[in-house]
Wavefront OBJ file of the C-alpha trace (Angstrom):
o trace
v 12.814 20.052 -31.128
v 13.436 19.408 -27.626
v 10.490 19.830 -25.042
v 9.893 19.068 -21.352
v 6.662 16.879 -19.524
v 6.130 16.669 -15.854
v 4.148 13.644 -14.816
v 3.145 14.059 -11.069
v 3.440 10.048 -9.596
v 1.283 8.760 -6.602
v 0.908 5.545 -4.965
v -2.797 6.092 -4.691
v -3.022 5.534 -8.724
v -1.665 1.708 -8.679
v -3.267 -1.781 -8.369
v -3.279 -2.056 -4.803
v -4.302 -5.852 -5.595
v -0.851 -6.234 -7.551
v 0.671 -3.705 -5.462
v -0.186 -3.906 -1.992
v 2.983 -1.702 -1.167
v 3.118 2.272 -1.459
v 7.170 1.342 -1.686
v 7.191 -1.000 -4.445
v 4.125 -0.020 -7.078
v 3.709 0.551 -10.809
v 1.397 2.889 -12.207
v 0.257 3.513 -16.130
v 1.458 6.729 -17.192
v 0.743 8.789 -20.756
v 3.058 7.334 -22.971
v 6.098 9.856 -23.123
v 8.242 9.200 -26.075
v 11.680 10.087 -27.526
v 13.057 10.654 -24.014
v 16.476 11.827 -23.325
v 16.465 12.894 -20.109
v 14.640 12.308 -17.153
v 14.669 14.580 -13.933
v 13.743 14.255 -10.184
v 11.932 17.235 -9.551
v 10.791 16.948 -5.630
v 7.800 15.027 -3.629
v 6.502 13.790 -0.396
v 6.485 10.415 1.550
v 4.428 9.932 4.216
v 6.211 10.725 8.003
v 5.780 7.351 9.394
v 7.849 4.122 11.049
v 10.785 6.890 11.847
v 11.255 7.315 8.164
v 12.922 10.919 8.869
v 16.063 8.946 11.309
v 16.769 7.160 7.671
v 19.923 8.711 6.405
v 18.441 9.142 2.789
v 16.120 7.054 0.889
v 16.717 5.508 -2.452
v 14.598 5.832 -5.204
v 14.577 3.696 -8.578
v 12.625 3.372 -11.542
v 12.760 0.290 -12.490
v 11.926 1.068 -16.448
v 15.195 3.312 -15.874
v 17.546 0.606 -14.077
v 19.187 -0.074 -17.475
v 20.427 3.470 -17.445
v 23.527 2.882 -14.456
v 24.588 5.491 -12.795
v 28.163 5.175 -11.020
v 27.689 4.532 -7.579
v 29.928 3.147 -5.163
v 27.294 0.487 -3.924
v 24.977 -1.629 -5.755
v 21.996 0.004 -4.277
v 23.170 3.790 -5.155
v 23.698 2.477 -8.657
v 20.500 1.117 -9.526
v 18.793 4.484 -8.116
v 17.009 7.279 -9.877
v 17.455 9.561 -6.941
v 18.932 9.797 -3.612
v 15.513 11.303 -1.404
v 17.236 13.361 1.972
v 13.923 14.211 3.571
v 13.207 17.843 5.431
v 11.043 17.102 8.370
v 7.641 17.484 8.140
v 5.868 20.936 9.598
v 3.452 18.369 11.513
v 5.172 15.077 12.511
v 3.156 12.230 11.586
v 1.664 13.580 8.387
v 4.441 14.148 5.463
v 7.949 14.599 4.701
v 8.980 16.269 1.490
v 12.254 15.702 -0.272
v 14.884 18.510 0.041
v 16.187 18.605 -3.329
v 18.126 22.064 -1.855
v 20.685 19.513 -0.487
v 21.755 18.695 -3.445
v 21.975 19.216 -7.147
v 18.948 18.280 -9.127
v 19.785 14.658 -10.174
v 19.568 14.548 -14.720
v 19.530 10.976 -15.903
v 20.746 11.141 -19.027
v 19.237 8.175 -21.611
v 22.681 6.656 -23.225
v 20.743 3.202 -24.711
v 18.972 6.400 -27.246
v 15.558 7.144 -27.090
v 13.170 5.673 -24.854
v 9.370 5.374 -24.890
v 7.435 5.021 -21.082
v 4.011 4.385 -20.351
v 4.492 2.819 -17.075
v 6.471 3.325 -13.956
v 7.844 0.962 -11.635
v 8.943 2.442 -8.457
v 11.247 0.913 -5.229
v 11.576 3.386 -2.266
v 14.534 1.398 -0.288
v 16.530 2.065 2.881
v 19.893 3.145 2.199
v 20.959 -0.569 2.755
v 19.010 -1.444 -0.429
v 15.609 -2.875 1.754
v 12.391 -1.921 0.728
v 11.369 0.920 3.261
v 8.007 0.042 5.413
v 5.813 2.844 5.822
v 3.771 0.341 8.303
v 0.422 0.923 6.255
v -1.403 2.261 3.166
v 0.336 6.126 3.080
v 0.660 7.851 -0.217
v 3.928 8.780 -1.480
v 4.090 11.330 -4.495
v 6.737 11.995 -7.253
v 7.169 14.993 -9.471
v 9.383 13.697 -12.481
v 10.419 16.002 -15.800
v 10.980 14.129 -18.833
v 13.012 15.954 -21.322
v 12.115 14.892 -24.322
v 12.894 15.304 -28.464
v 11.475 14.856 -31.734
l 1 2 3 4 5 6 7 8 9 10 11 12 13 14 15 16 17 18 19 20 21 22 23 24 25 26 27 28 29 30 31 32 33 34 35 36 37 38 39 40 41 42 43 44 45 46 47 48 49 50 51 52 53 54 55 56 57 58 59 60 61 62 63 64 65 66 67 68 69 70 71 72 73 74 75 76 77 78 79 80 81 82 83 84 85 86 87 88 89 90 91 92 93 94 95 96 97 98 99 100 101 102 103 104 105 106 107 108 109 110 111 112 113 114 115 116 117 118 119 120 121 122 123 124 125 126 127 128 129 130 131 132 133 134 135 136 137 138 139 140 141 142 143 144 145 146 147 148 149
C-alpha cells in the first residue's frame, strides 16, 4: 500500500551549536520508512545578502546524495531541487520558491527502500558555494515522502 507524509523542515529546529548555519543544518525528523519517492513541495528562505539576484539556488539532502540525478555539473547532480525564488511581497523579509517555474522535481529511490530520521540540508549558490544569508534567518522546506509497505 502506497501512502504519502509531508514533513514541514525549518532551520529553527537544528543544533545551532553543531549547526551555526541556516544553509548547512541537520534536523531529527519522525522516522519515515519504506520510502520510494521523495518530493519538493515549496518553501521560503529568508530575502537577505541579495539572495533574489542568485540565478537559482541549489538544494541537497545530503541523506539523498546517493540517489544522482543527471546533471550537467557536479553541483546540479548532487541536488534535491533547483529553488528559482519569486520575490518577496516585502523585500527584506522572505522569498518563497516558485515551484510554477517548473515541474515538481520526484526523486525516485533506485538503491530500494530507504528509512530517514534525519535531514541534512546544503542551500548553495548555483556555483556549488554554500549561500550566506549574513545572519541567523529561518529557511523552511515542505518535503512529501511517498512511501510503501
Amino acid at each position: 500500500m502506497r501512502y504519502e507524509q509531508i514533513v514541514l523542515v525549518s532551520s529553527n529546529d537544528r543544533d545551532s551549536t553543531n549547526y551555526p548555519s541556516t544553509s548547512r543544518f541537520q534536523v531529527a525528523i519522525p522516522t519515515v520508512k519504506n520510502v520510494k519517492a521523495v518530493e519538493f513541495i515549496g518553501g521560503v528562505v529568508p530575502d537577505k545578502n541579495s539572495v533574489t539576484s542568485e540565478p537559482y539556488l541549489i538544494l541537497t539532502i545530503e541523506e539523498l546524495m546517493h540517489e544522482r540525478l543527471i546533471a550537467t555539473n557536479r553541483f546540479l547532480e548532487k541536488s534535491f531541487a533547483v529553488l528559482m525564488l519569486s520575490p518577496p511581497n516585502t523585500p527584506g523579509t522572505f522569498a518563497s520558491i516558485d515551484t510554477s517555474l517548473s515541474e515538481k522535481m520526484v526523486y525516485s529511490t533506485t538503491s530500494g527502500n530507504i528509512n530517514l530520521n534525519k535531514l541534512t540540508i546544503n542551500i548553495l549558490k548555483s556555483t556549488g558555494e554554500l549561500f550566506d544569508f549574513g545572519g541567523n534567518y529561518q529557511t523552511m522546506f515542505m518535503i512529501k515522502f511517498i512511501c510503501e509497505d
